[in-house]
VMD Tcl script that draws the C-alpha trace (Angstrom):
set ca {
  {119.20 101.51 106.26}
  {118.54 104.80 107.23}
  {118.28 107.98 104.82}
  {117.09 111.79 104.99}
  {115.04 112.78 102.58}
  {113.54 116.56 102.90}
  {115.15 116.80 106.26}
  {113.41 113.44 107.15}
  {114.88 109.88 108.35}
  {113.26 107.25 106.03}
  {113.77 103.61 106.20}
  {114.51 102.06 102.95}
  {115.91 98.59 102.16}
  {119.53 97.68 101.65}
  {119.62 97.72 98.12}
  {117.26 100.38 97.29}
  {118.13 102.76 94.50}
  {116.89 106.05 94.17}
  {113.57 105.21 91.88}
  {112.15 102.67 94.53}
  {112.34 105.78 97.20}
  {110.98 108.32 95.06}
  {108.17 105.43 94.03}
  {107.48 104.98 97.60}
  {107.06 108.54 98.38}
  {105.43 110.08 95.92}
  {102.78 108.87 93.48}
  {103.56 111.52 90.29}
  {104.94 110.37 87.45}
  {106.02 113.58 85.77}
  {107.11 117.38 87.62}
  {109.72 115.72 90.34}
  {113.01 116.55 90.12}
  {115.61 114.87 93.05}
  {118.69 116.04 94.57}
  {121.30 113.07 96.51}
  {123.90 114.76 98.34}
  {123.47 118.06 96.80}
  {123.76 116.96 93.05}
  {120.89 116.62 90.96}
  {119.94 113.24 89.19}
  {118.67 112.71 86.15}
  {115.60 110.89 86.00}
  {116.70 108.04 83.46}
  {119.70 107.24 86.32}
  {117.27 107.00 88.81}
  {116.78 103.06 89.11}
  {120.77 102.92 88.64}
  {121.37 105.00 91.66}
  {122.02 102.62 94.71}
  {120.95 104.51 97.97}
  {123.76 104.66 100.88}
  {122.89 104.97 104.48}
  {122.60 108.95 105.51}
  {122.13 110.20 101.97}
  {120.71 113.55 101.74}
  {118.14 113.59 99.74}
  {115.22 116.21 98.26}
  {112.65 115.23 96.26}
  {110.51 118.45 94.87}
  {107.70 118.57 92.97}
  {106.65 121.11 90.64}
  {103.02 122.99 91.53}
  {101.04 125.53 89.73}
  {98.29 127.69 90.87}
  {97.47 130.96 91.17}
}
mol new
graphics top color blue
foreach p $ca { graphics top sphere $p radius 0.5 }
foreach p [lrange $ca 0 end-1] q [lrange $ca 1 end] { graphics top cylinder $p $q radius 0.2 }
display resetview
Protein backbone atom coordinates (compact mmCIF):
# COMPACT_ATOMS: atom_id res chain seq x y z
CA UNK A 1 0.00 0.00 0.00
CA UNK A 2 1.04 3.20 -0.92
CA UNK A 3 1.35 6.38 1.49
CA UNK A 4 2.88 10.07 1.42
CA UNK A 5 4.77 10.91 4.01
CA UNK A 6 6.63 14.54 3.82
CA UNK A 7 5.37 14.87 0.32
CA UNK A 8 6.89 11.36 -0.38
CA UNK A 9 5.23 7.92 -1.70
CA UNK A 10 6.37 5.20 0.78
CA UNK A 11 5.57 1.61 0.57
CA UNK A 12 4.38 0.18 3.75
CA UNK A 13 2.61 -3.15 4.41
CA UNK A 14 -1.11 -3.73 4.57
CA UNK A 15 -1.53 -3.63 8.08
CA UNK A 16 0.96 -1.18 9.12
CA UNK A 17 0.04 1.30 11.80
CA UNK A 18 1.53 4.47 12.23
CA UNK A 19 4.53 3.38 14.84
CA UNK A 20 5.96 0.69 12.35
CA UNK A 21 6.31 3.76 9.66
CA UNK A 22 7.68 6.21 11.92
CA UNK A 23 10.11 3.10 13.23
CA UNK A 24 11.10 2.53 9.73
CA UNK A 25 11.91 6.04 8.99
CA UNK A 26 13.42 7.46 11.59
CA UNK A 27 15.70 6.06 14.28
CA UNK A 28 14.86 8.80 17.37
CA UNK A 29 13.12 7.81 20.06
CA UNK A 30 12.17 11.13 21.62
CA UNK A 31 11.60 14.98 19.65
CA UNK A 32 9.13 13.53 16.70
CA UNK A 33 5.92 14.65 16.59
CA UNK A 34 3.48 13.16 13.43
CA UNK A 35 0.67 14.58 11.61
CA UNK A 36 -1.99 11.82 9.45
CA UNK A 37 -4.25 13.72 7.37
CA UNK A 38 -3.67 16.98 8.92
CA UNK A 39 -4.42 15.96 12.64
CA UNK A 40 -1.80 15.39 15.00
CA UNK A 41 -1.34 11.97 16.87
CA UNK A 42 -0.42 11.37 20.01
CA UNK A 43 2.46 9.29 20.47
CA UNK A 44 0.87 6.58 22.91
CA UNK A 45 -1.91 6.01 19.77
CA UNK A 46 0.72 5.52 17.53
CA UNK A 47 0.89 1.55 17.29
CA UNK A 48 -3.12 1.77 17.38
CA UNK A 49 -3.24 3.86 14.30
CA UNK A 50 -3.81 1.50 11.22
CA UNK A 51 -2.26 3.25 8.06
CA UNK A 52 -4.76 3.60 4.90
CA UNK A 53 -3.52 3.79 1.39
CA UNK A 54 -2.78 7.72 0.38
CA UNK A 55 -2.54 8.97 3.95
CA UNK A 56 -0.86 12.18 4.30
CA UNK A 57 1.50 12.02 6.54
CA UNK A 58 4.48 14.39 8.28
CA UNK A 59 6.75 13.22 10.53
CA UNK A 60 9.03 16.26 12.10
CA UNK A 61 11.64 16.16 14.26
CA UNK A 62 12.68 18.63 16.67
CA UNK A 63 16.53 20.17 16.13
CA UNK A 64 18.55 22.55 18.10
CA UNK A 65 21.58 24.44 17.23
CA UNK A 66 22.70 27.62 16.99
Amino acid sequence: MIVIMNGFEHEVAPKANLADLVAKVSGAETGIAVAVNDEVVPRHSWSTTPLTAGARIEVLTAVQGG
